[in-house]
N, C-alpha and C positions, 0 to 999 in steps of 0.2 A: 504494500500500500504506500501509495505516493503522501506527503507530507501535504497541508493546505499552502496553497496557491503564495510564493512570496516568500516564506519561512524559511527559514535554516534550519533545517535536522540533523547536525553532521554526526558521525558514529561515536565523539566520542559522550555527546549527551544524551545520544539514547543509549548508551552502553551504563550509564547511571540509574536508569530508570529499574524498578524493580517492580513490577506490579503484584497487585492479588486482583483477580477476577472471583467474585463470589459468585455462586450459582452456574450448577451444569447444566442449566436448560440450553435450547439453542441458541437464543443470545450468549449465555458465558462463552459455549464454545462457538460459536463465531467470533467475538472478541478476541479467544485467545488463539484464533487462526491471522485476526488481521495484524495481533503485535508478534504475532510469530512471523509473519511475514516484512514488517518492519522491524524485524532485529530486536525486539524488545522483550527481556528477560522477564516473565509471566510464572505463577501457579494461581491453578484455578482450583477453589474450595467449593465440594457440593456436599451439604446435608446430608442428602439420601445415599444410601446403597446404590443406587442404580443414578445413571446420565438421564438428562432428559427434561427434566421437570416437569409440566404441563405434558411435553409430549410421551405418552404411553399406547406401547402399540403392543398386542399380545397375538403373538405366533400359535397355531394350529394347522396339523395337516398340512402346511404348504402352502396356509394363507398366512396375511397381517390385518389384524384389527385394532382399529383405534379405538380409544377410550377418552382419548384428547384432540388436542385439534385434528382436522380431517381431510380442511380443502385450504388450496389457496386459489389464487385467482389472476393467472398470467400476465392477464391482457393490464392492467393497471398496478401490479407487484410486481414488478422489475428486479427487486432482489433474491427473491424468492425463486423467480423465472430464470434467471443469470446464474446463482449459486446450483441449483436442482441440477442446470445444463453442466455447469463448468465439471461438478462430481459425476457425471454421469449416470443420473439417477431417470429413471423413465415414469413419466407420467400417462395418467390417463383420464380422459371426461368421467366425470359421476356421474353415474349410470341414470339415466331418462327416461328409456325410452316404456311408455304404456302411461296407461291414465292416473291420474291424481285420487284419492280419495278426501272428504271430505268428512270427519264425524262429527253431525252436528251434535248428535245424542245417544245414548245409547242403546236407539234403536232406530235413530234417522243415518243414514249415510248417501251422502252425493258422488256417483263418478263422474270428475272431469277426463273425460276421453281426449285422444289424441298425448302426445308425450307429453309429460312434466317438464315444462318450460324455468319451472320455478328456481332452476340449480341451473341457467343457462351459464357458461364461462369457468364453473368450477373444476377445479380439478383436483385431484389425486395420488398419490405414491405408490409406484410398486414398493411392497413390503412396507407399506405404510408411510407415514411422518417418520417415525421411529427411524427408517432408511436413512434419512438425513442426517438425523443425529448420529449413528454410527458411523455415518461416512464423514462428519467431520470429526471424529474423536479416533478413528485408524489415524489419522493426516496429522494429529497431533502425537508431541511425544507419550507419552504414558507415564514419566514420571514424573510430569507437571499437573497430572489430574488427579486429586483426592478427592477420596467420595467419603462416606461417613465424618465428615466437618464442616460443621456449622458456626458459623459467622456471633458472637456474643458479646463483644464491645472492640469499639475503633475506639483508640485515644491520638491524638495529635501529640508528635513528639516538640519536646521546647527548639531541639536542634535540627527540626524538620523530620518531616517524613511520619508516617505512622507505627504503631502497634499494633497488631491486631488477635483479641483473643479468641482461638477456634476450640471450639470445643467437641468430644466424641458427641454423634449424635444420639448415641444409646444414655447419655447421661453422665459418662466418666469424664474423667479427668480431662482439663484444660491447658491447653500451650499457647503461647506468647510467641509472634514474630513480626519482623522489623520488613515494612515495604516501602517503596520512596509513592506510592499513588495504591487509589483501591477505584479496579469498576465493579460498582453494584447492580447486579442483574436481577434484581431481588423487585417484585412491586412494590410500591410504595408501601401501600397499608403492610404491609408485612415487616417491612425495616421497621415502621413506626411502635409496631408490638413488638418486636423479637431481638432489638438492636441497640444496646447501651452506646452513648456517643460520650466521651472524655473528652474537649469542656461540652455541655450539654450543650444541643441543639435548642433552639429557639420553641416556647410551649405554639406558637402559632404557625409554626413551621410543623410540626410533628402533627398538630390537628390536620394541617393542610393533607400532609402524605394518609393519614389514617381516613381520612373524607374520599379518599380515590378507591374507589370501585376495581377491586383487582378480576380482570375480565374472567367469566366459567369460572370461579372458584365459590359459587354457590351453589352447583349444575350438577347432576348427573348424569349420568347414560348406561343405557344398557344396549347391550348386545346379542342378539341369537344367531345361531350358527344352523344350519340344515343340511341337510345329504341332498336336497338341488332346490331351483329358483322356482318353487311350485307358485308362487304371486304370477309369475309369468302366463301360464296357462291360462290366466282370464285376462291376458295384455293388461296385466299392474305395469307400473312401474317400481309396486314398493314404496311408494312415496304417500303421506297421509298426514292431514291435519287435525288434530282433535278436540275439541271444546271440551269432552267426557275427561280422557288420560287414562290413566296416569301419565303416560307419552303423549305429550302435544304435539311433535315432529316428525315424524319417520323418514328412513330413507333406505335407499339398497345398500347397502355396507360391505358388494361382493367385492373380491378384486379379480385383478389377471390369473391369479393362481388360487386353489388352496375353495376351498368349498361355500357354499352360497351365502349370505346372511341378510338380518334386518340391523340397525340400531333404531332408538329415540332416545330423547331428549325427554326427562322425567320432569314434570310439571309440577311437582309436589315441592312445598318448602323444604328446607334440610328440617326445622325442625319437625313437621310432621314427618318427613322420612323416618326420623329416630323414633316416632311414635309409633308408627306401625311395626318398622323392622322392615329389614330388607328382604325375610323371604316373604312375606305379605305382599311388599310392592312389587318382586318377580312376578309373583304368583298373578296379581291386579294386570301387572303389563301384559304376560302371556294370553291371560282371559282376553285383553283386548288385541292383540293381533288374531285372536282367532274369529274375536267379531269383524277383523277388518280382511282378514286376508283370510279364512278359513281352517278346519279342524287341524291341517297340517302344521299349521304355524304355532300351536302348543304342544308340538314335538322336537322341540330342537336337541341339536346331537349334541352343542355346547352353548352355555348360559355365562355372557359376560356380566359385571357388573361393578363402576368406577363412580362412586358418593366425592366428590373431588370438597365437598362442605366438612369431610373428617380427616383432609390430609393437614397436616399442621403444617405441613410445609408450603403448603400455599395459604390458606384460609384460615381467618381468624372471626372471633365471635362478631365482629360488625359486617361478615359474609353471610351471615344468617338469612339476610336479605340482597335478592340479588336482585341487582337492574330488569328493568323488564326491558329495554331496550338497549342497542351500545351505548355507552356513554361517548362525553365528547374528550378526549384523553387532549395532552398534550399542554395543558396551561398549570405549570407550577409551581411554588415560589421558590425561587435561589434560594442556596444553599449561603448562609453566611461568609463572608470573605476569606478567613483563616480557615474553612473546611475547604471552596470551593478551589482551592488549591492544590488538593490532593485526592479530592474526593469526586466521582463522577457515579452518577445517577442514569443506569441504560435497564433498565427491566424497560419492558416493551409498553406498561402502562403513558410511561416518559416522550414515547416517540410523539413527532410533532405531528403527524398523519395521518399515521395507520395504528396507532395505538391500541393496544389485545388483542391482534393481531400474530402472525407467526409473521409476516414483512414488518409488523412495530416491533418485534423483538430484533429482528437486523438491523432495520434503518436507526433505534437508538443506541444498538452498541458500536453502529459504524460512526454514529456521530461523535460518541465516548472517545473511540479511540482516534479520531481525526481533532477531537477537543486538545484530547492529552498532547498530542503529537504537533500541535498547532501553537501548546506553549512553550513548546521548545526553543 
């Protein structure tokens, strides 16, 4: 990555720089692709066991199914469309083709015939999103990537640079280390709960980050899996809207490989989900694909199922309530002078654009690192 327009980057001030990248979602790891690729000494700290964050895709048979994001949308994500190309990742149209359903009630149902126009432009991954993310974490080293460490107080050093304490994510023990810069890939509302700041952050600064809507992290989804596209046989598409639910959304969740499926989008609060219990709202979802798509469709060979309101690592108690629409992301207040020096804010909430997005999570950590590298 080239330096902003003007600047002087020469090697021996970026040979100074030390970063931490917090968060393996695929912002962290595209951040720690673009300062790899600008010579800049990086480790990147994730929480969880596994890469990814948001993005979860879960293998079967010889498919990928997502649980996290799903589409992105070429023709207007230019990063998304650029990066997929450059790794060699192959795409494909979300699947259309047959009629819409409509539920208005639990015994009204509308078909709109001719294809589902409604997912026009979207598109998809072989091997899912998940694909991505493993193709940039091969391309990285491995010994710059830790997983079980969690991010638990930044303090500003007097002689510059930071501290930062990570801690096991299982609850053990805590280490101490020295970086010259930190990007935060982290949503806002989640720094604001989970992240001590040494000198403290501003109280109207921290309300600001906790007031931001971290995108799906009040959502669930479920997933069924089937031994073939039997929706097809009455030209479905798989695709359905629902007033009733539990599933407001449906779509075909097949891919190129690997055997048929449905997902939705669960309608229910997180707190009524905990009221019922999750095998109740399987049990509620499957009764309703069978009233939409028939008896086959409460036979599935595999039952996915991702409450993304109980991962801690994204959602916190002010996720209880989720947006009913996208929020308008991208307006937030600076970061105090003495942090904005060292400190950069690139979780994809941040992007100026496409924010909760999987293009807001590139285009804020490309901005991150074109910040860092633009003060040089």
């Amino acid at each position: 990555m080239s330096a902003a327009p003007g600047v002087e980057t020469g090697p021996a001030k970026r040979s100074e720089l030390k970063v931490a990248v917090i968060g393996g979602g695929l912002g962290g790891l595209y951040a720690a692709k673009l300062l790899a690729q600008a010579g800049v000494a990086y480790q990147l700290f994730e929480a969880q066991a596994r890469l990814g964050g948001r993005v979860l895709t879960e293998p079967l048979a010889g498919g990928a199914y997502d649980l996290g994001p799903t589409w992105f949308w070429p023709a207007h994500q230019a990063r998304m469309r650029q990066l997929t190309g450059a790794l060699g990742l192959a795409s494909f149209a979300q699947p259309a083709r047959g009629a819409l359903i409509h539920e208005l009630s639990a015994t009204q149902r509308l078909r709109a015939d001719g294809d589902d126009g409604s997912m026009d432009g979207s598109m998809r991954l072989a091997g899912g999103i998940g694909a991505l993310v493993q193709a940039l974490a091969q391309r990285l080293d491995a010994q710059r990537l830790h997983s079980g460490q969690a991010l638990l107080r930044l303090e500003l050093l007097p002689t510059g640079g930071l501290m930062l304490e990570l801690g096991a994510a299982d609850g053990g023990s805590s280490s101490w280390q020295p970086f010259s810069h930190a990007i935060l890939t982290l949503p806002p509302r989640l720094l604001a709960a989970t992240v001590d700041f040494s000198p403290a952050l501003p109280a109207e600064l921290l309300a600001n980050w906790a007031a931001v809507p971290t995108w799906m992290a009040g959502q669930a989804k479920l997933l069924a899996v089937y031994e073939r596209p039997f929706w097809q046989d009455e030209q479905l598409s798989g695709a359905a809207r629902s007033r009733v639910g539990p599933l407001v959304e449906i779509h075909d969740a097949t891919g190129p490989q690997g055997p048929p499926a449905l997902f939705g989008f669960v309608g229910v609060d997180p707190r009524s989900r905990r009221e019922h219990g999750e095998q109740a709202l399987q049990q509620a979802a499957l009764a309703q694909l069978v009233r939409l798509f028939g008896p086959l469709a409460g036979q599935p060979k595999a039952l996915f199922f991702k409450d993304w309101a109980t991962d801690r690592w994204l959602a916190t108690e002010r996720d209880e309530t989720a947006p009913r629409q996208h929020p308008s992301y991208g307006s937030h207040r600076a970061l105090p002078a003495v942090w904005a020096q060292r400190l950069l804010l690139a979780g994809s909430e941040t992007a100026a654009v496409h924010g909760g997005y999987l293009e807001g999570a590139l285009e804020a950590s490309e901005a991150a690192v074109q910040r860092l590298l633009g003060a040089l």
